[in-house]
C-alpha positions, 0 to 999 in steps of 0.5 A: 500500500505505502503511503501514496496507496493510503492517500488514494485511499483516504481521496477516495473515501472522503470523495464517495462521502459525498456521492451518497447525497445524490445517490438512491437505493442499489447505488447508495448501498454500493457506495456505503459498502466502497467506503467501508472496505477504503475505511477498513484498509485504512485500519489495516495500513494504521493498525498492521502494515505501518508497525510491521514496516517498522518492525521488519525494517529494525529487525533487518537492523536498519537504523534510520530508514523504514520499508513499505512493502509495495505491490509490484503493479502499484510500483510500476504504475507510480512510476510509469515509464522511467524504469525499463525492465522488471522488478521482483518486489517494490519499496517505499524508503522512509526515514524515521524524523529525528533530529540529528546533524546532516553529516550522522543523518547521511552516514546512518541513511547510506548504511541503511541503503546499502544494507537494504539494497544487498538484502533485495536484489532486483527490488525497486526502491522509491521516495519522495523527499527535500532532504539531501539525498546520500552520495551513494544514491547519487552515484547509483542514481547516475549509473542507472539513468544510463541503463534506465533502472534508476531516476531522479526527478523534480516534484513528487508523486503524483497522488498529492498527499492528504490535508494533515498527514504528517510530512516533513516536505519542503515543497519547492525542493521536493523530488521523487525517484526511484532505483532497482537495485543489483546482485551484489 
């Protein structure tokens, strides 16, 4: 699901809120029954999907970084055409907001990017972030734009994110990427 899959969610459920005033009978009851699965995967990203993240991602011995687990087709559809070929599973990057210096922040987060590329070959990795990103996703940025496994562009996604939930964006240096990673 990620966090673009609970926005779309959360656009979705608060849109079909107010189809229901217009609606009579059989359509009525179809949009209830809509908003009440979004309401219930809603639920589950909150109460399941987001701390197993969490603990999966501490228990790969990441520091700073979380991984979201994403469906493969939604990877490819965020993505569109700025990756050729295929990959074998999908991932949001998140970083846990802690106040640290830039320089400890981008050692720790490059650790956990290499930890993590090494423990998924041929795994997409996506973001969307105003922080400086780590030389070593720079450098990797650079030679897979050359074989298009890897982007770097600027603004984010294109589902925009829903009123008050929590981003630390600067949305004028917003940029969004992604990168499969190799066999080491």
């Amino acid at each position: 699901m990620g966090t673009k899959g609970r926005d779309v969610c959360l656009w979705m459920f608060f849109a079909l809120f107010l189809i229901p005033i217009f609606l009579r009978g059989a359509a009525w009851y179809a949009a209830l029954g809509v908003m009440i699965c979004l309401a219930l995967s809603f639920l589950y990203y909150c109460c399941w999907y987001l701390p197993g993240a969490v603990r999966m991602s501490r228990g790969m011995g990441l520091n700073i970084a979380v991984l979201l687990s994403l469906n493969p087709l939604w990877a490819r559809l965020l993505i569109g055409r700025n990756i050729q070929g295929g990959f074998s599973r999908a991932f949001e990057v998140h970083v846990r907001s802690e106040k640290r210096e830039l320089s400890q922040y981008l050692q720790l987060f490059t650790a956990d990017l290499e930890r993590a590329r090494n423990s998924f070959p041929g795994a997409i990795f996506l973001w969307e972030s105003s922080t400086p990103l780590p030389l070593l996703v720079r450098r990797l940025i650079r030679q897979g734009s050359l074989d298009g496994s890897a982007f770097l562009k600027d603004g984010g996604w294109l589902v925009p994110g829903f009123p008050f939930t929590e981003r630390d964006l600067q949305t004028g240096r917003v940029k969004r990427g992604a990168i499969v990673s190799k066999a080491t």
